[in-house]
C-alpha positions in Angstrom: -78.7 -2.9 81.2 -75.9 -4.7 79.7 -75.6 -5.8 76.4 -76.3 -10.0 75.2 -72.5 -11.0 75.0 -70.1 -8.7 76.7 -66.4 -11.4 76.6 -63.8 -10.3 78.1 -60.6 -10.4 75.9 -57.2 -9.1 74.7 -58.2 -5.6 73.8 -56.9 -2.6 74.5 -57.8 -2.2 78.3 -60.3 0.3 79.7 -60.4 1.7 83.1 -63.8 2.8 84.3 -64.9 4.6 87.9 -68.0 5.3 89.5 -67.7 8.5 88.9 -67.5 7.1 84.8 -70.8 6.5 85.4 -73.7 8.7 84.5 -76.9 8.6 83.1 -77.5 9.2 79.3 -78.0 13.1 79.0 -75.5 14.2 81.3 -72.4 15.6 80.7 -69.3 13.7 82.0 -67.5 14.5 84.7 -63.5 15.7 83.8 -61.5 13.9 85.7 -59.0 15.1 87.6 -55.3 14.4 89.2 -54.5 10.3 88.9 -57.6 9.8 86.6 -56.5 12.0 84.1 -53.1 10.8 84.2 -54.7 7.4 83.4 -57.1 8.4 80.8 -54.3 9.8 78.7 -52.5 6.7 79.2 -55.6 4.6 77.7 -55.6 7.1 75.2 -52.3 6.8 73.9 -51.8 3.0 74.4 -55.2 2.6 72.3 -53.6 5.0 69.4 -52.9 2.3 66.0 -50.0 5.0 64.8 -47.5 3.6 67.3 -47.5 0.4 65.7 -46.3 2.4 62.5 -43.6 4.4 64.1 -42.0 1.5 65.3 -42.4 1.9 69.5 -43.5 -0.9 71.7 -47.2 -0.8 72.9 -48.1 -0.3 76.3 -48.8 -3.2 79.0 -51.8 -3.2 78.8 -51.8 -4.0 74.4 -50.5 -7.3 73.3 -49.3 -6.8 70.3 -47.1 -10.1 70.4 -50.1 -12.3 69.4 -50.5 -14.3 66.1 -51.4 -11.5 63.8 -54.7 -10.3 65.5 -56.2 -6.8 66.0 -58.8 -6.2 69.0 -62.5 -4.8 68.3 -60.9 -1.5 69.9 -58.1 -0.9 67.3 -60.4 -1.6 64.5 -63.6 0.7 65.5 -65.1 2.4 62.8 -64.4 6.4 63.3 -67.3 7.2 61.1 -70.6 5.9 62.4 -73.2 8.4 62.8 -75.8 6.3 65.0 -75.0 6.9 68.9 -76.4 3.5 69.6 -75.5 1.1 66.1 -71.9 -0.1 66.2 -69.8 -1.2 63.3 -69.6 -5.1 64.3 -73.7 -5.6 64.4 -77.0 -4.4 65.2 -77.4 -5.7 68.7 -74.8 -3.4 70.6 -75.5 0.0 71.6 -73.9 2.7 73.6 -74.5 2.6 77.4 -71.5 4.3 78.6 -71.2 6.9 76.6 -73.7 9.7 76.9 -71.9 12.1 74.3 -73.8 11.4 70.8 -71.1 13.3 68.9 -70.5 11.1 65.8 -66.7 12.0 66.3 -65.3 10.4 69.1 -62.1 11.0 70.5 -60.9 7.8 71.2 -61.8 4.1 71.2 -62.9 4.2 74.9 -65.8 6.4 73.7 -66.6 4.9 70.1 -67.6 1.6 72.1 -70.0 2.1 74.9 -70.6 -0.6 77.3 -72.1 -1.1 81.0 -70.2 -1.3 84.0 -70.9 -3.7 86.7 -71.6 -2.3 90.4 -68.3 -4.4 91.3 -66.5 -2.4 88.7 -67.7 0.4 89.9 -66.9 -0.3 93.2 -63.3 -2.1 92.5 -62.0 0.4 90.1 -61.0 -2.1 88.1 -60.3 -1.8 84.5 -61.7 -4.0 82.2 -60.7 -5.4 78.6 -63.8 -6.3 76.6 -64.4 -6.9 73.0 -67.6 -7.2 71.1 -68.5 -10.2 69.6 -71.1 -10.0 67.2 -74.1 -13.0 67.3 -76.0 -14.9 64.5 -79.8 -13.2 64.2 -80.8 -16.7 62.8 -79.1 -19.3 65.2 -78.1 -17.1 68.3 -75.2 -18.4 68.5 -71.7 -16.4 68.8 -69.1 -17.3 66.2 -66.0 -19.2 67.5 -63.5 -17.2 66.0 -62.7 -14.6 68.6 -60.7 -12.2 66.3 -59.9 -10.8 62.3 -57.2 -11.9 60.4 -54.9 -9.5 59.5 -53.5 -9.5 55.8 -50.3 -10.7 55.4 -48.5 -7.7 53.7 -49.8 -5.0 56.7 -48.3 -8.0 59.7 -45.6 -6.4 62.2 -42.7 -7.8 62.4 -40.6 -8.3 65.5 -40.5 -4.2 66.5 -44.2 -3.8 65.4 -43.6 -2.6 61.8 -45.5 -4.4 59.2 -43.6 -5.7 56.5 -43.2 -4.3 53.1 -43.9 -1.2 54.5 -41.5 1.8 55.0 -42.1 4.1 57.4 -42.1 7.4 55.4 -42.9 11.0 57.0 -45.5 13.2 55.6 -44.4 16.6 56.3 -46.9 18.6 54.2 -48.5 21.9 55.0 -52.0 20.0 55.3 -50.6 17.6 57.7 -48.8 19.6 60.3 -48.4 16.2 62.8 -45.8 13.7 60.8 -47.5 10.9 60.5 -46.1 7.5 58.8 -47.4 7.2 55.6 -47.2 3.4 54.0 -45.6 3.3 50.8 -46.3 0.5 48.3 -44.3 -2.5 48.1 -42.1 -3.6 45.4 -42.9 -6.1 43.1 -40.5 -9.2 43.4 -38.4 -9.1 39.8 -37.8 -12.3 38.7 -34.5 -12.7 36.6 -35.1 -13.9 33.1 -32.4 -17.1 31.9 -30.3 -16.0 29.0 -29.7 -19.3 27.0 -25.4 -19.1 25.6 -26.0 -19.9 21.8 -21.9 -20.5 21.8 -21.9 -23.6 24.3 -24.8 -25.2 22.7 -23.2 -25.5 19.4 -21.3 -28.8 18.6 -17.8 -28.7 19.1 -17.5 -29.4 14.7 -19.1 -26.4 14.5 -17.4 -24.1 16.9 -14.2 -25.4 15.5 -15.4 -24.5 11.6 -16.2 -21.0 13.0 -13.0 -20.6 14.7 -11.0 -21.7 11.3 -12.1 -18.7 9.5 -9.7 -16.3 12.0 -6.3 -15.5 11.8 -3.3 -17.4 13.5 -3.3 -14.4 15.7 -6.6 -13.6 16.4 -7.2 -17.3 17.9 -4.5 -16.8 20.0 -6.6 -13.6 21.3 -9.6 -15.8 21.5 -7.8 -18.0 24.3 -8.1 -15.6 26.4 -11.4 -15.6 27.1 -12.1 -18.1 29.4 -11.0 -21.8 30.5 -13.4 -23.0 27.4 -12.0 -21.2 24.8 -8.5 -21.1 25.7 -9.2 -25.5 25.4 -10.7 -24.9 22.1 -8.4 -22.4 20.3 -5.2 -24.7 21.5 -7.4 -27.9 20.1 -5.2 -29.9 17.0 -8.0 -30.0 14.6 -7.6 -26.2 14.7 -3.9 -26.0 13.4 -4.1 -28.6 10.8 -2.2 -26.0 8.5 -0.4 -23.6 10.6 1.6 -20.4 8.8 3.8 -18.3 11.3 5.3 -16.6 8.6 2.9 -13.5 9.0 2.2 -12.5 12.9 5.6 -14.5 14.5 6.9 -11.4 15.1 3.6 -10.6 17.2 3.8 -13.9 19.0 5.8 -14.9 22.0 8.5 -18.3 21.5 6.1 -20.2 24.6 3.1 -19.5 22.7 4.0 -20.7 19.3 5.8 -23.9 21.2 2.2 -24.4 23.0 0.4 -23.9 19.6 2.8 -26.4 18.3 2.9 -28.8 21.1 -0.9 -29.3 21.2 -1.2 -29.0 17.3 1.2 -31.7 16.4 -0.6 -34.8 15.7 -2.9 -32.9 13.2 -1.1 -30.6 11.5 -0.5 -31.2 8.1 1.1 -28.0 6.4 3.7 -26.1 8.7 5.2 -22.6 7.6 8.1 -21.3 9.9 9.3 -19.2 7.6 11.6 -16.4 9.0 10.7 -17.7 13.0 13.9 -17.1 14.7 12.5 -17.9 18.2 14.0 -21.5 17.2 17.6 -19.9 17.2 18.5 -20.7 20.8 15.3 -22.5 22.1 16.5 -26.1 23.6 12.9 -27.6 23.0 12.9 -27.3 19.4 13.8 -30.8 19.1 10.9 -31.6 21.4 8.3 -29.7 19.1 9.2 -31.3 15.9 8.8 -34.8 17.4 5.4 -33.5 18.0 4.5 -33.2 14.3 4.6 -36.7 13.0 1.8 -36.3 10.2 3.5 -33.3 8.1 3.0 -33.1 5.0 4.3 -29.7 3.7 7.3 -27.4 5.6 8.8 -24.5 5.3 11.6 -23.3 7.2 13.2 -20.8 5.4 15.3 -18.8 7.6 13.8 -20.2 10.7 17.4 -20.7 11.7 16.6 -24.0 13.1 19.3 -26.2 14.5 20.8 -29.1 12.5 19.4 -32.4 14.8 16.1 -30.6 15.1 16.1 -30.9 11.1 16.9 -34.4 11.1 14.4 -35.0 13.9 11.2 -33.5 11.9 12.5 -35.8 8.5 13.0 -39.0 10.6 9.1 -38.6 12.0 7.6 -37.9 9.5 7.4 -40.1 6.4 4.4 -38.7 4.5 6.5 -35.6 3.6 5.6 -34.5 0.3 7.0 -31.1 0.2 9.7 -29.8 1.8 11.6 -26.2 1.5 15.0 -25.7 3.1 15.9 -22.4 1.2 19.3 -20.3 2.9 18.8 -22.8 5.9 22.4 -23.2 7.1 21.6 -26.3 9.2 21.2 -27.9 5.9 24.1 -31.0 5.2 24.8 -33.7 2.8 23.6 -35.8 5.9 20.2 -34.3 5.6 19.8 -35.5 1.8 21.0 -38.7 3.5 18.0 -38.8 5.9 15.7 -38.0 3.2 16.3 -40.2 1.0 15.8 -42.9 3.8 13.0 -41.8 5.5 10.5 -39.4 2.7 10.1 -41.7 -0.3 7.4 -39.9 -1.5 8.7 -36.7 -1.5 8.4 -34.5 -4.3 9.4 -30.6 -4.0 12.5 -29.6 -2.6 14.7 -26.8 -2.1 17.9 -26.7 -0.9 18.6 -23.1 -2.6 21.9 -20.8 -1.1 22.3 -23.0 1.7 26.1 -22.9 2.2 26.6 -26.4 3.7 24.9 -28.4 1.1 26.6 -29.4 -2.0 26.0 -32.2 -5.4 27.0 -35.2 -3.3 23.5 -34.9 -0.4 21.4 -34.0 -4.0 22.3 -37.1 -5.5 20.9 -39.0 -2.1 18.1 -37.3 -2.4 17.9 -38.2 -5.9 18.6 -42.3 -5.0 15.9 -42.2 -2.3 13.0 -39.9 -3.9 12.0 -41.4 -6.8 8.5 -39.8 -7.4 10.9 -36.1 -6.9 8.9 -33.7 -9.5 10.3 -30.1 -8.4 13.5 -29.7 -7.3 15.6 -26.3 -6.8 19.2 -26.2 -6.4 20.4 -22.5 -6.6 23.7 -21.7 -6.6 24.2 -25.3 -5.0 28.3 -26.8 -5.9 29.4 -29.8 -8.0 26.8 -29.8 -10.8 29.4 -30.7 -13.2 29.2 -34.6 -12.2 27.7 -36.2 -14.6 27.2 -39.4 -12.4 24.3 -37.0 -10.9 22.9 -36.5 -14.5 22.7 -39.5 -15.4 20.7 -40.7 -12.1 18.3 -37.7 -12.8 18.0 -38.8 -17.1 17.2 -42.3 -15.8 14.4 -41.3 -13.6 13.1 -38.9 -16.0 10.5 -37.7 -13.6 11.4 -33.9 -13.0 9.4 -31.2 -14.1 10.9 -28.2 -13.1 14.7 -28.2 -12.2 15.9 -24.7 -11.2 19.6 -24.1 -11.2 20.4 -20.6 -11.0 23.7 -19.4 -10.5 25.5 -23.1 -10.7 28.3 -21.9 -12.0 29.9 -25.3 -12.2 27.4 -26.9 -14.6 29.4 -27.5 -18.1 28.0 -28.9 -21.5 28.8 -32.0 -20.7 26.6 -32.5 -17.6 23.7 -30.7 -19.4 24.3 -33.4 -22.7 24.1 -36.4 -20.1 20.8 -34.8 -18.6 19.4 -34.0 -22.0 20.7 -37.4 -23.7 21.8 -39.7 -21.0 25.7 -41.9 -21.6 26.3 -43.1 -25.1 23.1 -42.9 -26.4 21.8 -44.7 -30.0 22.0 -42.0 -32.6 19.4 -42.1 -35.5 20.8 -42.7 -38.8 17.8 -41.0 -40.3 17.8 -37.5 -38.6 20.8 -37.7 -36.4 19.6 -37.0 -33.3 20.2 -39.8 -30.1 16.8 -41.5 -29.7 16.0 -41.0 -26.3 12.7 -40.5 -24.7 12.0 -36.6 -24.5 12.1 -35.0 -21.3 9.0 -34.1 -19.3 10.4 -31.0 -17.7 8.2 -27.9 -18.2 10.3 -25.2 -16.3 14.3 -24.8 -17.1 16.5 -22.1 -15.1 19.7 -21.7 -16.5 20.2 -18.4 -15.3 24.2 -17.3 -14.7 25.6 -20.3 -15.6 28.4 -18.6 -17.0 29.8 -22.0 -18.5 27.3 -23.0 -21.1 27.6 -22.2 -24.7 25.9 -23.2 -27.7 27.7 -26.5 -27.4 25.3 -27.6 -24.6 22.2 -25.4 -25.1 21.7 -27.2 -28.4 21.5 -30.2 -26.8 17.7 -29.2 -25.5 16.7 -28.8 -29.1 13.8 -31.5 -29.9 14.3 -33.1 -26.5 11.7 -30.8 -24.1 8.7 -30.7 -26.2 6.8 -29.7 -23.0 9.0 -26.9 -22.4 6.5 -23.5 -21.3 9.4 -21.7 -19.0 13.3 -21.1 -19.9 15.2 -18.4 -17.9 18.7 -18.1 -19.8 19.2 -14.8 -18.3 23.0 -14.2 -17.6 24.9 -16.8 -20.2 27.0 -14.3 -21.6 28.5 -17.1 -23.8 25.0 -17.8 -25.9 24.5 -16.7 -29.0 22.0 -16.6 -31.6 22.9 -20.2 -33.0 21.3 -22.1 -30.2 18.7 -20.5 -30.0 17.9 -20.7 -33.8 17.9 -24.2 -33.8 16.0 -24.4 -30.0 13.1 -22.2 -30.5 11.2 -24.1 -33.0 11.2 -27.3 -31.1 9.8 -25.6 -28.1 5.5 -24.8 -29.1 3.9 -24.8 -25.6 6.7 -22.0 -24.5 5.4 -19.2 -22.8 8.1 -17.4 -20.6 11.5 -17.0 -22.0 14.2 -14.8 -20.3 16.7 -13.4 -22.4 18.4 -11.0 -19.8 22.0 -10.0 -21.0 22.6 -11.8 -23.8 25.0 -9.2 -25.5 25.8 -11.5 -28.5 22.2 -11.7 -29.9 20.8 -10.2 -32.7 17.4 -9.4 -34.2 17.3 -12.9 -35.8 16.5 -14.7 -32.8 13.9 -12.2 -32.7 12.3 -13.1 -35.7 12.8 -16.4 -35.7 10.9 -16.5 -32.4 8.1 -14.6 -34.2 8.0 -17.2 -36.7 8.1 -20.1 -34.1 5.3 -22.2 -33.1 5.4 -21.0 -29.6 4.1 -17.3 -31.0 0.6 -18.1 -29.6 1.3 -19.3 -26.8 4.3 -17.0 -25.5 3.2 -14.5 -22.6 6.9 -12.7 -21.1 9.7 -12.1 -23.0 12.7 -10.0 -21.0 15.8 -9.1 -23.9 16.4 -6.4 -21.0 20.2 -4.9 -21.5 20.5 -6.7 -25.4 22.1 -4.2 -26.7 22.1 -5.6 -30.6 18.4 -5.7 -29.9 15.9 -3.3 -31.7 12.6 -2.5 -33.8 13.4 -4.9 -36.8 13.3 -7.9 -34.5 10.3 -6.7 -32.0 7.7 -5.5 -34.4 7.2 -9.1 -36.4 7.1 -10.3 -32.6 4.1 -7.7 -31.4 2.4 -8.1 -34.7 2.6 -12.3 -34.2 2.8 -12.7 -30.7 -0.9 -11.5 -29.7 -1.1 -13.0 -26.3 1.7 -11.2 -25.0 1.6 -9.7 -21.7 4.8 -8.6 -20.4 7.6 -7.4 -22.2 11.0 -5.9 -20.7 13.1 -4.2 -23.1 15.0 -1.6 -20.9 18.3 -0.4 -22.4 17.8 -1.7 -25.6 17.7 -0.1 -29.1 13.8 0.3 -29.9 11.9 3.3 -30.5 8.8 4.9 -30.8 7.5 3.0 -33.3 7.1 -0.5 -30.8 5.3 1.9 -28.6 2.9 2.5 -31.4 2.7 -0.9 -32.8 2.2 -2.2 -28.9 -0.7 0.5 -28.7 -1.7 -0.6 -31.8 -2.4 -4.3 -30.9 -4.3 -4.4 -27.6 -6.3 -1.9 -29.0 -7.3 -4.3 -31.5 -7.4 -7.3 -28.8 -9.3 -5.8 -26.6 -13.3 -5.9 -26.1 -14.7 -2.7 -26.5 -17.9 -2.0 -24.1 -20.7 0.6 -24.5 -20.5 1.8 -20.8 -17.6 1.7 -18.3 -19.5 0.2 -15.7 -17.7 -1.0 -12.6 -17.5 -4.6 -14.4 -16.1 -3.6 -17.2 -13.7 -1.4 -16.4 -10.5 -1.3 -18.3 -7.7 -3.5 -16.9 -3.7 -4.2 -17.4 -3.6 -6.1 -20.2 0.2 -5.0 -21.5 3.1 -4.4 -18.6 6.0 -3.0 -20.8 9.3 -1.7 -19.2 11.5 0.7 -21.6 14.0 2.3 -19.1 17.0 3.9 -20.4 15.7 3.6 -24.1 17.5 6.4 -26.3 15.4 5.8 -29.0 12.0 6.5 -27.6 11.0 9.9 -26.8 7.8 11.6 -25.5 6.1 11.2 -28.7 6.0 7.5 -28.5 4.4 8.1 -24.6 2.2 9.9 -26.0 1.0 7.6 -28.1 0.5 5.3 -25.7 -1.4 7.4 -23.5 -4.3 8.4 -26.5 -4.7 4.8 -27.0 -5.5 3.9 -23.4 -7.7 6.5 -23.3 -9.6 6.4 -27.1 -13.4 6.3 -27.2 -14.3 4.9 -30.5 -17.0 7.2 -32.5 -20.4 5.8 -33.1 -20.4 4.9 -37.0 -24.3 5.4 -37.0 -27.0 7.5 -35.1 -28.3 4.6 -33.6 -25.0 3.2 -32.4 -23.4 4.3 -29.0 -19.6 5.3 -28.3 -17.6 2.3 -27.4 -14.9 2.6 -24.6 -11.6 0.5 -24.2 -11.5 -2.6 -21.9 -7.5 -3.3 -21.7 -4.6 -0.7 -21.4 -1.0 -0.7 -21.7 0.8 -0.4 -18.1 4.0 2.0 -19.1 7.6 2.2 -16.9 9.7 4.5 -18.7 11.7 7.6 -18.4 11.8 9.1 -14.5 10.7 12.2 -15.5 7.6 11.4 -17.3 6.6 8.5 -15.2 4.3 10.5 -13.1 2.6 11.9 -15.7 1.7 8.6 -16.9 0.9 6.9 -13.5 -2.0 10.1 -13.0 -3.1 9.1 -16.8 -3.0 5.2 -15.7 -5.3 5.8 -12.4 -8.0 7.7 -14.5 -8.3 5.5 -17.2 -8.4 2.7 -14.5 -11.6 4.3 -13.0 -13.3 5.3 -16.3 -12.7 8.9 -16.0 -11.6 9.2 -20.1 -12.2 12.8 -20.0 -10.3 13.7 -17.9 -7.2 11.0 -18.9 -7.3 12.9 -22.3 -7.2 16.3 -21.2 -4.3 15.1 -18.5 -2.3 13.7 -22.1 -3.3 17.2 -23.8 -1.9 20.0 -21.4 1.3 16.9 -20.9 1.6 17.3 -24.9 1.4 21.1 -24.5 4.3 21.3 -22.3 6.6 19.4 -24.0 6.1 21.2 -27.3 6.0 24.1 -25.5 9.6 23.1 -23.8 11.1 21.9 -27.2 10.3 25.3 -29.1 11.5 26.9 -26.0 15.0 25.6 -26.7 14.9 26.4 -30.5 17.0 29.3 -31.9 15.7 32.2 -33.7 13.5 35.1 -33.3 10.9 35.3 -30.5 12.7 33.1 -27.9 11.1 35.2 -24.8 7.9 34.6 -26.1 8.3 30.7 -26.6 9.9 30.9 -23.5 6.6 32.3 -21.7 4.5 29.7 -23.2 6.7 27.4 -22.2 6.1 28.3 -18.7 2.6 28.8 -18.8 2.4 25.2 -20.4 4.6 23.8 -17.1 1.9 25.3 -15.3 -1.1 24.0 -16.1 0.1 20.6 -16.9 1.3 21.0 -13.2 -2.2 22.0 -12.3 -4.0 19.0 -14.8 -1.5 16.4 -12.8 -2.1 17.5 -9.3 -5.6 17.0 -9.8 -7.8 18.5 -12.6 -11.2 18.6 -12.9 -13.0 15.9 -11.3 -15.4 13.9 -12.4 -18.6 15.6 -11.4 -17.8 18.8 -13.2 -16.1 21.1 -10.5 -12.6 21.4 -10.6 -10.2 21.8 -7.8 -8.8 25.2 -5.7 -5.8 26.8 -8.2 -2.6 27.2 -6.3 -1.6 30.4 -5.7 1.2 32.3 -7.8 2.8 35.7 -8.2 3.2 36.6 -12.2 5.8 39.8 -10.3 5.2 43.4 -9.7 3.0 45.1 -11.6 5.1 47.9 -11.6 8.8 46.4 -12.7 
């Protein structure tokens, strides 16, 4: 009896034969010859590994269609009821009369009826089961099962996302493909660039805290960066002087080139790339908004000059030091085209002389700073009178003009004919409002002219005079009482002073005020003019009295007051640490000896005693910063640096074993009895101040490795 719904379908075919058929109970015939060859056929096509191992199914399996799977494929391999099936209750087995619960294929999982023309025919037949509704009776229209979407075969029957892998196992002796599990789809997170999202202001304002050199690094980057390192608001003060020996001559034109219109402070100092370069006339027309330049030995070209002053006329400062390209013609063009210039130097430069200064002069009137070193024709006195009339300069720096006289310096100071007060005798004039003089090497003055700045330059705080062999103490008698706010004066070689300008100076107003004082090489100089100056001058902080007659006793008076000057702390702490607060130079001094050093040396280092039990030590907080003799200058370097880092302790044992060996050396040299044994003291003082100034003991307490020495054989 056949079974309700038997539909014939796209299953995997199966061939029965009369001789199939048998009743249940009785074995199954084995078939033989063509049968068998066919049943192993069936078998194999009916197999659902092939599908995994990538071959093509037989002809009688279509596995081309839409993602379905036939009842056959998908038979359940573990039933236990002979008649139940997996799909329903209302099929049973009627082919199969072999109730093992392990079939061994799909032909024999499935059992169904054979027709009497199949029988007869021999005609294999492709069915599929199709299960029926118990409560309506009626088959479902859906003919197959879906199959899920990551186990479809693709195009050669492998399903996708799945990799054939082979199981080659001792359990598993037949290789089998085993599925492996797909791979998640990684999705790639967006990184957000912080850099591009930030304004171009603020990109720029980062960018402004580099170097020259390391934006021009920065350009290489990308086709952003290198737009916004080159950008003009970047350069709007551009200094080559320090990295244009790192920089090519095309990339400091291109920084230039693209900087031009904003650049407001230009340094070329020492760029020779503008030697023989043809477009340095193009680059200066560039700049038109400069404001400050430098081209000290830039060794620009002379139109190239004259093109930067003609296009820009907001020029305030302007420095042309050693710049051979420098003319009369270019004080011509500044005085037409900067009116509001106001520093300028036109220092060594060989081509310039009185005559372009003087145009300069005509055309600048707000000119404040001017510097003419060793500059020719200073002795016209239709210049000085153009500069007394203006009255304007502040600092006027002419070093080395060798041609200035005592006339041209009583036009400056006094102007022509001037009225002459019946009362005091002196020309009523306006005072001057220069506040730096430099007069240095102007071999031509005397006292004649130098007493001509005597109650004119009330306002006076620097005079170099450094070099006027022909001064002596006169002028400078009647000058330094007229000068209070002075606070450098240079007194180099001066051979004709004595140790009454000394003390007059120490008598002067200008005593509180005065900070350097150089009587370097003043021979007639010595201790009874520099200690009234060191006990009333007590903000002094840099003396030079090399080659001069003074002794140990300015040493000791110097020591003397700083030490009282200074603020003295509890604890050194890194704050408070002891700092320069006296630079004094005493080369080639024949009066000061090691004695005087020494001196020095115990006052850096002096911890004041507690006057009471309850009061704690108090250490110094300014030092005296000592260049004299070469031999001894080591000596008090090491003593400098640990004083400097709060290490007294060791500072004063340094001073100690240094004392040691120069007493020891002294008595060494005596005559008398017991030479070899002063002799060997001597030594073994050299020795351990060599030791103490190699190193010492260091802070913490442990001292350094001894070097290694042979005191001779034991034997001789």
């Amino acid at each position: 009896m056949m079974p309700d719904h038997v539909v014939e379908g796209p299953g995997t075919p199966m061939s029965t034969d009369a001789q199939d058929v048998s009743m249940p109970g009785e074995p199954l015939p084995r078939p033989k010859g063509r049968m068998r060859i066919l049943k192993s056929l069936q078998r194999i096509s009916s197999s659902p590994s092939l599908a995994r191992l990538g071959r093509g199914p037989t002809t009688g399996y279509r596995g081309g269609h839409k993602g379905s799977i036939s009842c056959v494929s998908l038979s359940s391999a573990t039933s236990t009821n002979a008649y139940g099936h997996p799909y329903g209750t209302t099929t049973s087995s009627w082919s199969s009369a072999d109730p093992s619960p392990a079939p061994t294929s799909a032909a024999s999982v499935i059992g169904v009826e054979t027709t009497a023309s199949d029988t007869l025919n021999k005609t294999p037949s492709c069915i599929r089961v199709v299960e029926i509704d118990p409560t309506s009776g009626i088959a479902p229209v859906t003919s197959s099962c879906p199959v899920p979407a990551r186990l479809r075969a693709n195009s050669r029957g492998q399903p996708l996302n799945v990799a054939p892998r082979i199981s080659e196992s001792p359990e598993d002796p037949v290789k089998t493909a085993v599925p492996t599990q797909a791979t998640p789809e990684v999705t790639k997170r967006e990184t957000s660039n912080g850099w591009a999202g930030l304004p171009v202001e603020l990109r720029t304002k980062i960018l402004r805290c580099l170097a020259p050199r390391e934006i021009v690094r920065c350009s290489l980057v990308c086709r952003a960066w290198h737009r916004l390192c080159f950008d003009g608001q970047l350069w709007r003060s551009l200094d080559a002087s320090s990295f244009y020996r790192d920089i090519s001559a095309d990339a400091l034109t291109k920084i230039i080139t693209a900087a031009g219109p904003f650049v407001r402070d230009l340094n070329l100092r020492g760029c020779i790339q503008f030697q023989s370069n043809p477009k340095a006339e193009k680059l200066v027309e560039a700049c038109r908004n400069l404001e400050h330049v430098s081209l000290e030995g830039s060794y620009m070209g002379r139109r190239a000059v004259h093109h930067l002053i003609q296009h820009n006329p907001r020029l305030r400062h302007l420095d042309l030091t050693g710049l051979a390209a420098c003319w009369n013609a270019t004080g011509h063009e500044l005085g037409q085209h900067c009116p509001n210039l106001r520093y300028l130097n036109v220092s060594w430069c060989p081509n310039m002389d009185a005559r372009g200064v003087r145009k300069v002069i005509d055309g600048c009137p707000e000119l404040e700073d001017l510097r003419v070193s060793e500059i020719r024709g200073f002795d016209d006195q239709e210049l000085m009178r153009r500069l007394f009339e203006i009255n304007r300069l502040q600092r006027l720096i002419m070093n080395g003009c060798v041609s200035l006289t005592n006339d041209a310096l009583r036009v400056l100071m006094e102007g022509v004919d001037p009225e002459i007060c019946p009362l005091t005798s002196r020309p009523m004039v306006a005072p001057r409002q220069l506040r730096h003089l430099d007069l240095s090497r102007c071999h031509r003055l005397t006292d004649v002219g130098l007493r001509k700045l005597a109650h004119q330059v009330p306002h006076l705080e620097g005079l170099q005079l450094g070099g006027c062999v022909e001064l002596t103490d006169d002028a400078l008698l009647d000058l330094l009482p007229t000068v209070p706010k002075l606070t450098h004066l240079d007194l180099e070689e001066l051979h004709h002073l004595t140790n009454a300008t000394l003390q007059r100076l120490a008598e002067a107003p200008c005593r509180a005020a005065l900070e350097h004082l150089s009587i370097s090489y003043c021979e007639g100089l010595g201790d009874t003019g520099m200690l009234p100056v060191l006990k009333a001058c007590t903000r002094i902080r840099h003396i030079d009295m090399d080659n001069t007659r003074v002794s140990d006793l300015v040493l000791a008076e110097a020591a003397a007051m700083v030490l009282q000057r200074s603020r003295p702390v509890i604890a050194p702490s890194p704050p408070d640490r002891p700092y320069l607060g006296l630079r004094m130079v005493m080369y080639d001094c024949q009066n000061v000896t090691w004695t005087g050093v020494r001196e020095v040396l115990s006052r850096n280092a002096e911890v004041r005693r507690a006057t009471s039990p309850q009061a704690a030590p108090s250490f110094p907080t300014e030092i005296i910063q000592l260049k004299c003799f070469y031999g001894w200058q080591q000596t008090v370097d090491e003593h400098t640096k640990r004083v400097m880092r709060g290490d007294f302790v060791a500072a004063s044992r340094l001073e100690r074993k240094w004392a040691e060996f120069m007493m020891s050396n002294e008595e060494a040299g005596a005559i008398g009895a017991g030479g070899r044994r002063r002799r060997r003291r001597a030594r073994e003082a050299a020795m351990m101040h060599a030791d103490e100034e190699e190193g010492g003991v260091v802070p913490g307490g442990i001292g350094r490795r001894r070097r290694a020495r042979s005191n001779g054989c034991v034997v001789m």
